[in-house]
Short mmCIF file of the C-alpha atoms (twelve columns), coordinates in Angstrom:
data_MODEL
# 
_entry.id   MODEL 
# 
loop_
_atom_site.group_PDB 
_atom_site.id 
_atom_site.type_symbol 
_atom_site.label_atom_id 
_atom_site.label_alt_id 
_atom_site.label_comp_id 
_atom_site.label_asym_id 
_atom_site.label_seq_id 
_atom_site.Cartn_x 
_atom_site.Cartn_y 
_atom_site.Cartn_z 
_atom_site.pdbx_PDB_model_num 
ATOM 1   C CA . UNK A 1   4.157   -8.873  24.661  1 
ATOM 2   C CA . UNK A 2   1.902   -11.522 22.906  1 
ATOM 3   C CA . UNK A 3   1.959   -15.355 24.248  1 
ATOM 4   C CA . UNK A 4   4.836   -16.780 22.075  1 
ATOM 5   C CA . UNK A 5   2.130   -20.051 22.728  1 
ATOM 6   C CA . UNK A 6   -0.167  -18.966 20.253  1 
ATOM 7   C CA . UNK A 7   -0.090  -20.841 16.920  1 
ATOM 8   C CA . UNK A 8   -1.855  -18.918 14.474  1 
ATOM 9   C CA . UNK A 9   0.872   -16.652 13.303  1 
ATOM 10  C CA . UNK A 10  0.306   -12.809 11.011  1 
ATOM 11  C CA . UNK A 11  3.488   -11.404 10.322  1 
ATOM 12  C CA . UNK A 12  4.018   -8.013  8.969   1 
ATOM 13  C CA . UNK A 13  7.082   -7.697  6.888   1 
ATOM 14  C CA . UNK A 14  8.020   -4.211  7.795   1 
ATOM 15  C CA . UNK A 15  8.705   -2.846  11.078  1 
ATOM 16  C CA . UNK A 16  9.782   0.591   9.687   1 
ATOM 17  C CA . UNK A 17  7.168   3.759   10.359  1 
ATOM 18  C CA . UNK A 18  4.600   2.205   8.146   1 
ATOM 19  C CA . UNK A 19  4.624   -1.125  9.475   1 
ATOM 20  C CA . UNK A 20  4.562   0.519   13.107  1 
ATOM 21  C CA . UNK A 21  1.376   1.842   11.738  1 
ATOM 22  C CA . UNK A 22  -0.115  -1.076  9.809   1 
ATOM 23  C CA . UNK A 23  0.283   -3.411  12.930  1 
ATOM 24  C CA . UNK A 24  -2.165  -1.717  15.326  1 
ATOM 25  C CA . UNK A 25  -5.219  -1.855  12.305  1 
ATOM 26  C CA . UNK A 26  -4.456  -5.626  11.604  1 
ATOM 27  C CA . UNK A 27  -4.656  -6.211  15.619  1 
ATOM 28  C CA . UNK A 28  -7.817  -3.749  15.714  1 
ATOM 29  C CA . UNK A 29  -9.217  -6.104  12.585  1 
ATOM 30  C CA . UNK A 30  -8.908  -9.307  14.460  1 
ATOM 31  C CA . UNK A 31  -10.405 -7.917  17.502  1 
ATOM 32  C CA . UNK A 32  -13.289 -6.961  15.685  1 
ATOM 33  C CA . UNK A 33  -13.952 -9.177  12.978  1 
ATOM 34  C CA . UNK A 34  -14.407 -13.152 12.432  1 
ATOM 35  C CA . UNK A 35  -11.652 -13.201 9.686   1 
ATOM 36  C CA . UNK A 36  -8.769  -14.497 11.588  1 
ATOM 37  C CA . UNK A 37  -8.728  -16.421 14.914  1 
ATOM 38  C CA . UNK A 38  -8.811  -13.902 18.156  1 
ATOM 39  C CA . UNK A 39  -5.895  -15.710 19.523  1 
ATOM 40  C CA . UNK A 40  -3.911  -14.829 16.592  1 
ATOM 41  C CA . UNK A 41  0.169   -14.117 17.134  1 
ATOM 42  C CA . UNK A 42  1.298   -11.178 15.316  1 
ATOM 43  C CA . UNK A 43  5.146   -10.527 14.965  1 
ATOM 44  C CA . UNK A 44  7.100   -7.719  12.662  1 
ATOM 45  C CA . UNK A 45  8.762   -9.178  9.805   1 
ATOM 46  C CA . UNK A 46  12.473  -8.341  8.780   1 
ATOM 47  C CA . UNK A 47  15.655  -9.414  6.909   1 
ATOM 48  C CA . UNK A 48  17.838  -9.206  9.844   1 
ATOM 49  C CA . UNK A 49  16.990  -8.654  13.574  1 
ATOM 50  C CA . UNK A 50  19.597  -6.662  15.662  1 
ATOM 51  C CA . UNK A 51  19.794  -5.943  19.505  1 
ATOM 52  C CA . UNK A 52  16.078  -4.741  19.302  1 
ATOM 53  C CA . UNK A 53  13.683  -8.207  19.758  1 
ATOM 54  C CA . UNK A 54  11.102  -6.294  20.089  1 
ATOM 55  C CA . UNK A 55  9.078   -3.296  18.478  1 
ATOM 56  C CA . UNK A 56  5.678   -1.519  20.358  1 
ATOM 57  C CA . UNK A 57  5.449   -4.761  22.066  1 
ATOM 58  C CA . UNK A 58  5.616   -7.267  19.155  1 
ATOM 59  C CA . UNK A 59  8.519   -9.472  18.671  1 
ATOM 60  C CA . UNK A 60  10.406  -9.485  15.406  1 
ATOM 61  C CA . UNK A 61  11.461  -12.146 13.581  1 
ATOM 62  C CA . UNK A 62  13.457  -12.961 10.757  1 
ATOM 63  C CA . UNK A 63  11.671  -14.366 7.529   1 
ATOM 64  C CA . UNK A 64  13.596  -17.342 7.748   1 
ATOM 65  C CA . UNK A 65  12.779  -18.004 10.855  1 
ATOM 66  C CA . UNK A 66  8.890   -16.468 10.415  1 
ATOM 67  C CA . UNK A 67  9.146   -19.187 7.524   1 
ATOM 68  C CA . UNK A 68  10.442  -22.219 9.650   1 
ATOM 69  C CA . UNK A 69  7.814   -21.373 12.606  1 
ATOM 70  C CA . UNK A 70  6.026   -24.111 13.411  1 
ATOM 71  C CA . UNK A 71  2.454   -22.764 13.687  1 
ATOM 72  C CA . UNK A 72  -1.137  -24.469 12.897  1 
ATOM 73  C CA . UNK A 73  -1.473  -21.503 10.472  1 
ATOM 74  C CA . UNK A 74  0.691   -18.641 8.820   1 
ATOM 75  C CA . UNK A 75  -0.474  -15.479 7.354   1 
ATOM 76  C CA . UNK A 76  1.741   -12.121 6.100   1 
ATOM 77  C CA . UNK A 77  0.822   -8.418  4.836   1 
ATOM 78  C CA . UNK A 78  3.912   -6.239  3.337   1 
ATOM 79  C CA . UNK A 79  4.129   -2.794  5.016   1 
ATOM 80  C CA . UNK A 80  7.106   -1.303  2.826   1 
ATOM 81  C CA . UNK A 81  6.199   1.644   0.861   1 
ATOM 82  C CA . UNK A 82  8.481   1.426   -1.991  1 
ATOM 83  C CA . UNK A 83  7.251   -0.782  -4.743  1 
ATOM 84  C CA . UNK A 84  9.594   -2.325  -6.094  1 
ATOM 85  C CA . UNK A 85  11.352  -3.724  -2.987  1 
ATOM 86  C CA . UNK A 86  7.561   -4.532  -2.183  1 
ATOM 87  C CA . UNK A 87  7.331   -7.055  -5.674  1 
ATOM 88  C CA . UNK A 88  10.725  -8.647  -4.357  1 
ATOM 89  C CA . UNK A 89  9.387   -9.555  -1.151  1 
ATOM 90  C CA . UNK A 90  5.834   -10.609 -2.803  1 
ATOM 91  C CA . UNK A 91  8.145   -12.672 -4.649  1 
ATOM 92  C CA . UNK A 92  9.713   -14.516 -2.222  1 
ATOM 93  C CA . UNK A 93  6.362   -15.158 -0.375  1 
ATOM 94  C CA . UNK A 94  4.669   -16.830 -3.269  1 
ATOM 95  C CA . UNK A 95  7.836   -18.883 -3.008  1 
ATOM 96  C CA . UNK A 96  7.516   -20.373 0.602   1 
ATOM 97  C CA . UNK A 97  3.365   -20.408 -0.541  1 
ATOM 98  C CA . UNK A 98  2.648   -17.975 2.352   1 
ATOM 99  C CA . UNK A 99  -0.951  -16.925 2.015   1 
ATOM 100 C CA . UNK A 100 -0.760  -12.716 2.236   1 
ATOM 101 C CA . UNK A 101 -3.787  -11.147 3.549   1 
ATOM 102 C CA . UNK A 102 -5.453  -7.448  3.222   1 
ATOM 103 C CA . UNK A 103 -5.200  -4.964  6.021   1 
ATOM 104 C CA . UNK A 104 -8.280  -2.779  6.282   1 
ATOM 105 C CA . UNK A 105 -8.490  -0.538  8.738   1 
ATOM 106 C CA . UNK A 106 -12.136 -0.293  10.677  1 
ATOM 107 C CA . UNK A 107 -12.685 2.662   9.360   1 
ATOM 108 C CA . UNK A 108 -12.508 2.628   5.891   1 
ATOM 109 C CA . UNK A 109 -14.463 3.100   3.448   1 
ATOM 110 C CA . UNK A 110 -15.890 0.450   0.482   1 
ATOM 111 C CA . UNK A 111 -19.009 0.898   -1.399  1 
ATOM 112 C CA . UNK A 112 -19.867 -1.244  -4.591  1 
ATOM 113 C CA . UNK A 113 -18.653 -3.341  -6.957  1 
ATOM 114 C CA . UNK A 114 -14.996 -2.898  -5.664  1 
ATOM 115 C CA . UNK A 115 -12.624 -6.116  -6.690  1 
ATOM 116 C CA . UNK A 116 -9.192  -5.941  -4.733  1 
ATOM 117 C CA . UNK A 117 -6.426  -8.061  -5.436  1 
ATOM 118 C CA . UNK A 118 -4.209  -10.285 -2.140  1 
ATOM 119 C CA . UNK A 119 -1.933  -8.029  0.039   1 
ATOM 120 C CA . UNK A 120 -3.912  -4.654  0.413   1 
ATOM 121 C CA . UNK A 121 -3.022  -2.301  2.789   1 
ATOM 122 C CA . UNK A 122 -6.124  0.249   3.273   1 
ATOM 123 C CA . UNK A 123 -5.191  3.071   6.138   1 
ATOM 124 C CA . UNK A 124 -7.726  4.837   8.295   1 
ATOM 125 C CA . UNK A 125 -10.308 7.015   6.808   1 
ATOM 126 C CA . UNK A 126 -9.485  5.912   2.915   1 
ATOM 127 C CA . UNK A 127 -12.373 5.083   0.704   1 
ATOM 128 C CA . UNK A 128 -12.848 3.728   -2.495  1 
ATOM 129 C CA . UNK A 129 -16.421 4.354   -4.118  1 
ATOM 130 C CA . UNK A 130 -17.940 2.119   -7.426  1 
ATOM 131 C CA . UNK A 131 -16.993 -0.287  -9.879  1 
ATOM 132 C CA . UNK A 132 -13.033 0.165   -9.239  1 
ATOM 133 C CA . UNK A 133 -10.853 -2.859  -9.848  1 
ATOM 134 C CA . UNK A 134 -7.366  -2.768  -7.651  1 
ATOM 135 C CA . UNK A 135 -3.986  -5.321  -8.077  1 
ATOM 136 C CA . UNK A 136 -2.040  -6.963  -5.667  1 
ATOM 137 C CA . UNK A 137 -0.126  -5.280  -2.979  1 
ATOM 138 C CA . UNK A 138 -1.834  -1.839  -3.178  1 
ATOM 139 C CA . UNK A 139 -1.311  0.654   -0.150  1 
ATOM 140 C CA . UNK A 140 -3.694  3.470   0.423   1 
ATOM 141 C CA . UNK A 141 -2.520  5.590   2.785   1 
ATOM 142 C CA . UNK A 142 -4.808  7.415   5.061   1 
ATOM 143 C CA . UNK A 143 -7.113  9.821   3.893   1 
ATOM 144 C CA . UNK A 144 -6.792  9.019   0.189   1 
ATOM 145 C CA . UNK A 145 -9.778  8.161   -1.754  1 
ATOM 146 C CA . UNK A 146 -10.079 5.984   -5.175  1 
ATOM 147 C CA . UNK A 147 -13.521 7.451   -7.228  1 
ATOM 148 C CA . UNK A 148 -15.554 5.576   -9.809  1 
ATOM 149 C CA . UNK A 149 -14.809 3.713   -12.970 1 
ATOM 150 C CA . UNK A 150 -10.568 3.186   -11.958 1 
ATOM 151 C CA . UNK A 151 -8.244  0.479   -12.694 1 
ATOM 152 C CA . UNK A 152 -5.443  0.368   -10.341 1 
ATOM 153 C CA . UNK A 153 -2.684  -2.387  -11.142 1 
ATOM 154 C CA . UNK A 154 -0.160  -4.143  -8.801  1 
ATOM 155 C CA . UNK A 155 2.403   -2.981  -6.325  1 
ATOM 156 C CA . UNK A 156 0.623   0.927   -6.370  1 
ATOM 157 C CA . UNK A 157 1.335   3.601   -3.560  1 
ATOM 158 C CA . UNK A 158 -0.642  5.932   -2.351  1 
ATOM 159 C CA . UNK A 159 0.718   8.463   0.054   1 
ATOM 160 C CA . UNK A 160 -1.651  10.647  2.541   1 
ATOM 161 C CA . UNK A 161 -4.377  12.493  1.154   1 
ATOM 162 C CA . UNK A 162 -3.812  11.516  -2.714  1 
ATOM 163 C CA . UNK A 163 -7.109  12.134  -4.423  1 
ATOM 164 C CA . UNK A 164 -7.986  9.702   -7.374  1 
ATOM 165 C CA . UNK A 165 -10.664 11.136  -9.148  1 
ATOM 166 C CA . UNK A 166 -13.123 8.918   -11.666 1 
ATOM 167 C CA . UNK A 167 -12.105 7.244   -15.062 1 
ATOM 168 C CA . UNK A 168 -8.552  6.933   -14.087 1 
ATOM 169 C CA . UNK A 169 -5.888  3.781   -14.901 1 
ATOM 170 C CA . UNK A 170 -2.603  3.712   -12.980 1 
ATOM 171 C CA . UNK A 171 -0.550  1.283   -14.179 1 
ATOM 172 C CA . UNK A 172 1.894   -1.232  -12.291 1 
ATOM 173 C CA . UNK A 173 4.255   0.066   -9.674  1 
ATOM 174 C CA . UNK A 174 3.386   3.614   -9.811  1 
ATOM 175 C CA . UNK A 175 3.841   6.176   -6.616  1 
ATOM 176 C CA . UNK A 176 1.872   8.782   -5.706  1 
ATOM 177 C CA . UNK A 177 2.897   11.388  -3.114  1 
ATOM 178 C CA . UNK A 178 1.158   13.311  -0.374  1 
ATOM 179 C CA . UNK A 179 -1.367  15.346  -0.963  1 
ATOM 180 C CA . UNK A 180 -1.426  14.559  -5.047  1 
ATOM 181 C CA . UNK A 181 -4.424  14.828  -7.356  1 
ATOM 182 C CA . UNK A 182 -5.480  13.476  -10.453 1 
ATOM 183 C CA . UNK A 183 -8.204  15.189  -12.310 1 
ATOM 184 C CA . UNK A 184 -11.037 13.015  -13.273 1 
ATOM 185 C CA . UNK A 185 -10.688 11.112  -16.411 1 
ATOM 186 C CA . UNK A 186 -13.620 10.187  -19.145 1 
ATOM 187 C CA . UNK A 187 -15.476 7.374   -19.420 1 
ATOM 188 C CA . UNK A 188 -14.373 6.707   -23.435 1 
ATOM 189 C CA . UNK A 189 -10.509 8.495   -22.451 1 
ATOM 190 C CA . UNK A 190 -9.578  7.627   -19.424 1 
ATOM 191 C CA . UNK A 191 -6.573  9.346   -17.283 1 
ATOM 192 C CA . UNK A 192 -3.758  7.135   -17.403 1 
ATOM 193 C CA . UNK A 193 -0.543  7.072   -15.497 1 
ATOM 194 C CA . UNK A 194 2.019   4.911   -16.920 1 
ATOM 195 C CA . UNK A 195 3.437   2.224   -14.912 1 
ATOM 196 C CA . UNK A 196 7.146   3.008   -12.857 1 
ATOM 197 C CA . UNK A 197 5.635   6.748   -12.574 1 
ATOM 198 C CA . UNK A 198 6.308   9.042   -9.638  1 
ATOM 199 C CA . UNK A 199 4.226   11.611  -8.568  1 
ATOM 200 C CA . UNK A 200 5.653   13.965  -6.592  1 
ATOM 201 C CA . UNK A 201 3.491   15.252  -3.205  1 
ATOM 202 C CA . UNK A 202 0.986   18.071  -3.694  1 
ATOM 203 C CA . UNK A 203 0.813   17.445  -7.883  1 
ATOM 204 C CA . UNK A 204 -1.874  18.233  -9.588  1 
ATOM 205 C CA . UNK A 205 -2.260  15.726  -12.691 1 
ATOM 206 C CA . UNK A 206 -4.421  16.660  -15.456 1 
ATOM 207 C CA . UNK A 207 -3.292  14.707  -18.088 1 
ATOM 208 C CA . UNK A 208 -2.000  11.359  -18.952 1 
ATOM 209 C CA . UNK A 209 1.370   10.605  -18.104 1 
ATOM 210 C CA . UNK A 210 4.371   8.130   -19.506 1 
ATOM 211 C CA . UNK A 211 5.763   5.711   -18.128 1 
ATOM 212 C CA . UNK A 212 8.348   6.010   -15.716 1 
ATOM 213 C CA . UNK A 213 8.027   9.286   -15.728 1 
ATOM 214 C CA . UNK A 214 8.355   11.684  -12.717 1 
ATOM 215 C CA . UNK A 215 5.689   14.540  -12.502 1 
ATOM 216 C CA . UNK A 216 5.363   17.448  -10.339 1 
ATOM 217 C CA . UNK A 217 3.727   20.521  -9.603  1 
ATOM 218 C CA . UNK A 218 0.461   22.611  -10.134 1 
ATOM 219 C CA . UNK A 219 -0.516  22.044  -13.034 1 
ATOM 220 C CA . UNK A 220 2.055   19.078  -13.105 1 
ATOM 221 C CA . UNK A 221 4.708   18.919  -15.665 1 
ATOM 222 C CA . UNK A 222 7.728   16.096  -16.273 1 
ATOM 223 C CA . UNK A 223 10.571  16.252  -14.089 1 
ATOM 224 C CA . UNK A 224 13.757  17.848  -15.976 1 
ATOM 225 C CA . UNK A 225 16.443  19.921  -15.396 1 
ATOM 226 C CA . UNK A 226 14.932  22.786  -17.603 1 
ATOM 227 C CA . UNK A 227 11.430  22.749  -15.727 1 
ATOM 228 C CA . UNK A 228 13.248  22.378  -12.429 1 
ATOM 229 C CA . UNK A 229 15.129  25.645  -13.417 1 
ATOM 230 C CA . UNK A 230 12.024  27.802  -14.314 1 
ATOM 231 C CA . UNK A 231 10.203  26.400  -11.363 1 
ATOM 232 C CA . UNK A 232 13.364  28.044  -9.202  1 
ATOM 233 C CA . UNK A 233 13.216  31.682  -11.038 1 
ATOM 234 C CA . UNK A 234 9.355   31.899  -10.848 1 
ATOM 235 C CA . UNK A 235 10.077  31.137  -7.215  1 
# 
């Protein structure tokens, strides 16, 4: 386990599957790069800590007591995949003024004119190509790829393998599931995915879809209780 000594402190709020995943890229990125201090303390983030102090080696803390830690500096990344309980904890950082950092694994992938908002989380192997403008709190899980000419707003998911295509927008809080592709948009008509939506893993989206609306399927059609039923009898 880490020096408790150490007074540069990262936490990672989140020590769920993802946040067991996120914390061994952050510790590769300070090994490797000059943009925290090597002798950096990271600790998993929670609400409430039980009999377990200690995850994979890391202590865990509450975010009180993350908060109250007296340390020369104090960093935090969010590694919980639903957005919306993401935006509450975002929230409550801003509050304490707790400066949240990106995560980018070593191995990703960033090309030109990319503009990312504070808090990404970008996985192993993900890349994102040209002229693509990104929100706060984004998580790309690994293998997915963001294309040319897209506008991704805050507090988006990305599961495994989604495939972004060019000319897309996806609005605030949207999830995408494993495996999910959208179809390349146009330069004067973009694709757009309206903000709340859920896309369900292995979708195929070739058109523009509502807000909060949940999508699935190849070609990918709106959630209800009638497509749900013909999906069942072609099966």
């Amino acid at each position: 386990m880490q020096s408790p000594q150490m007074t540069n402190l990262i936490g990672v709020f989140g020590a769920g599957g993802f946040g067991r995943e996120v914390i061994p890229l952050l510790d590769e990125q300070i090994s490797v790069t000059s943009q925290f201090p090597k002798s950096a303390r990271i600790v998993f983030v929670v609400d409430e800590v039980n009999s377990v102090k200690d995850v994979n080696g890391y202590e865990i803390m509450t975010f009180n007591d993350f908060c109250a830690h007296e340390s020369d500096s104090k960093q935090i990344t969010i590694a919980v995949g639903d957005s919306s309980a993401r935006k509450k904890i975002y929230e409550r950082v801003c509050q304490k003024s707790i400066p949240l950092i990106t995560v980018t694994a070593v191995d990703s992938v960033r090309l030109q004119s990319v503009d990312i908002d504070e808090g990404a989380i970008l996985c192993p192997y993900t890349t994102i190509t040209s002229n693509v403008k990104i929100g706060k709190c984004f998580h790309a899980n690994i293998y997915s790829y963001v294309a040319h000419d897209c506008i991704i707003g805050d507090f988006v998911t990305f599961a495994p393998g989604v495939k972004c295509n060019g000319n897309v927008i996806i609005e605030d809080d949207v999830y995408i599931g494993t495996g999910a592709i959208i179809k390349q948009g146009k330069g004067s008509r973009p694709l757009v995915i309206g903000k709340g939506s859920k896309i369900e893993a292995g979708s195929y989206i070739n058109k523009s879809v509502e807000a909060n609306t949940t999508m699935f399927g190849n070609p990918a059609v709106k959630m209800t209780l009638s497509n749900l039923r013909k999906l069942r009898s072609n099966g």
